[in-house]
N, C-alpha and C positions, 0 to 999 in steps of 0.2 A: 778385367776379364779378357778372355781370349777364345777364339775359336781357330779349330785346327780343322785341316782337311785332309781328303785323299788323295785331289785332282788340282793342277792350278787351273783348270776351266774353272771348278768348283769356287775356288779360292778368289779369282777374276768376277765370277756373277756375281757371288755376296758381296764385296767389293760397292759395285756398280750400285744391288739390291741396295743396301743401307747408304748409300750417300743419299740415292733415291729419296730415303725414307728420313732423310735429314738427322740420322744418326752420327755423330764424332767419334770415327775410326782413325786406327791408325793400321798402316801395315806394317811387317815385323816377320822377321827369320821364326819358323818355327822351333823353339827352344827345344834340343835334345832329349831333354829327360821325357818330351810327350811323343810317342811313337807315332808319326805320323807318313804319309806317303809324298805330302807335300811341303817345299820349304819355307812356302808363306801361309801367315797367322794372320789373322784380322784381333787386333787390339782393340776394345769399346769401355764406358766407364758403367761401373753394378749398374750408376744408376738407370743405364739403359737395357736390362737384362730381360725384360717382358718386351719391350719392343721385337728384340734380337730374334728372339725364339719367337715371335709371330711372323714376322718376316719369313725366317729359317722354315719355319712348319708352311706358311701359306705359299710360298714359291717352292719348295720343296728342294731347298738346299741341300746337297748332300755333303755332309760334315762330319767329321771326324769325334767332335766332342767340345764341348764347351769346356774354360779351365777358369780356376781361378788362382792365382797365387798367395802361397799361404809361408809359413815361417819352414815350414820341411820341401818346398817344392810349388809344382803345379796338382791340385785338386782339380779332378771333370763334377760337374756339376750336373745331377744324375736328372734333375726334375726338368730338364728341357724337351721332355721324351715327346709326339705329339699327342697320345694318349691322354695328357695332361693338360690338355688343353680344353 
């Protein structure tokens, strides 16, 4: 999975956030096909995907969109919204 942003402030606090949180990120060029304002992605594995978005919701990350890769591309992954929590 991946997260895109708008700001590399943005991008730099999640960053910091989930190492915090003992999360295994990786950083990464934000891939083309996802329109984003910033060049870095934060790379995490599904199985960490309720962490992500508790963090993202409770520090009030602002993000662009969570993705996942699929056989046509990157998919945003719509149920991260904090409504849903």
């Amino acid at each position: 999975m991946l997260i895109a942003f708008d700001s590399t402030q943005q991008a730099l606090r999640a960053e910091m956030l989930l190492e915090y949180a003992e999360i295994d990120i990786d950083i990464c060029p934000t891939p083309k096909e996802i329109t984003a304002g910033c060049a870095l992605s934060i790379q995490f594995p599904d199985e960490d995907l309720s962490c992500v978005k508790e963090v993202v919701v409770k520090e009030k990350v602002e993000i662009r969109g969570i993705f996942r890769l699929t056989e046509n591309g990157y998919e945003e992954i719509r149920e991260w919204h904090e409504e849903d929590f």
